[in-house]
Structures are given as structure tokens and as C-alpha cells.
C-alpha positions in Angstrom: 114.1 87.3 100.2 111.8 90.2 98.8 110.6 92.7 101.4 107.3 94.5 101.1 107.5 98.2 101.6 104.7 100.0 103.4 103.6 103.5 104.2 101.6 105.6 105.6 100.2 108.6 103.6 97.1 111.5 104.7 95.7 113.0 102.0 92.8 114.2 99.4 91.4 111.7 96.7 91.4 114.0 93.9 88.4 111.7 92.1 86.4 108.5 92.9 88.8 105.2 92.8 88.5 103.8 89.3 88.0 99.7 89.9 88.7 97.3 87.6 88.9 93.4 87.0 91.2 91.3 85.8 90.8 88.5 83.9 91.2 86.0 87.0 88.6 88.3 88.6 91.0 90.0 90.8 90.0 93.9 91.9 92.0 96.7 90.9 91.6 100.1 92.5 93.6 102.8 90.9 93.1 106.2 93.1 95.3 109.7 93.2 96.2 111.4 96.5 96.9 114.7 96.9 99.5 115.7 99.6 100.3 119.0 101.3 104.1 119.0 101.0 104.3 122.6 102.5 103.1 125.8 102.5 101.9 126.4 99.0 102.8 123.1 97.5 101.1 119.2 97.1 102.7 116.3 96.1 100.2 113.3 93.7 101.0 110.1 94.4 99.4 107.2 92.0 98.0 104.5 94.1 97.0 101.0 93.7 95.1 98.2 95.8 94.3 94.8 94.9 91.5 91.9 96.0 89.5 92.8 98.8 91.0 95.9 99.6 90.5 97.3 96.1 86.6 96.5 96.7 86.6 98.4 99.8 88.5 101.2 98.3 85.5 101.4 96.1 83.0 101.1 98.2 84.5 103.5 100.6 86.8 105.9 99.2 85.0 109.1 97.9 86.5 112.2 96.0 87.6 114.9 98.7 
């Protein structure tokens, strides 16, 4: 049995979801958080979202 992690993050995009297609035709969002870790510092995470959430990622999601 495989599990599915899952969390929740608050942060910055630091640019515009880039949004791709596969060859089936499935979306791909690629987008960049950035994360205050504490006082001085940020943590970037790489994220990724597929099908119809990948669409509203880049409808949606704007740099900021």
C-alpha cells in the first residue's frame, strides 16, 4: 500500500507558475515558494501540480 504525503505550506511565489503539457495532454505546473524559516532566513521549496489543478495554478497563482 503506497501513502500519499500532504502538506500544508504559506508562502511567496517567487515568479509566475511555468505550465506545461505532456504528450497525453496532461498539465504541468512547476512554481517556487519562498518560505520565512526565521528571523533572517527563507527556505525554496520546488513545487509541482498536475491536471486540473496545474490549470488553476496558472490561472491563479501570480508572482508575489
Amino acid at each position: 500500500m503506497t501513502g500519499l504525503n500532504r502538506a500544508i505550506i504559506a508562502g511567496r511565489l517567487t515568479a509566475d507558475p511555468e505550465i506545461r503539457y505532456q504528450q497525453d495532454e496532461t498539465a504541468v505546473a512547476h512554481f517556487r515558494l519562498a518560505v520565512n524559516s526565521g528571523k533572517d532566513n527563507s527556505d525554496f521549496i520546488n513545487c509541482v501540480a498536475l491536471g486540473g489543478l496545474a490549470k488553476i495554478c496558472g490561472e491563479y497563482l501570480k508572482k508575489g
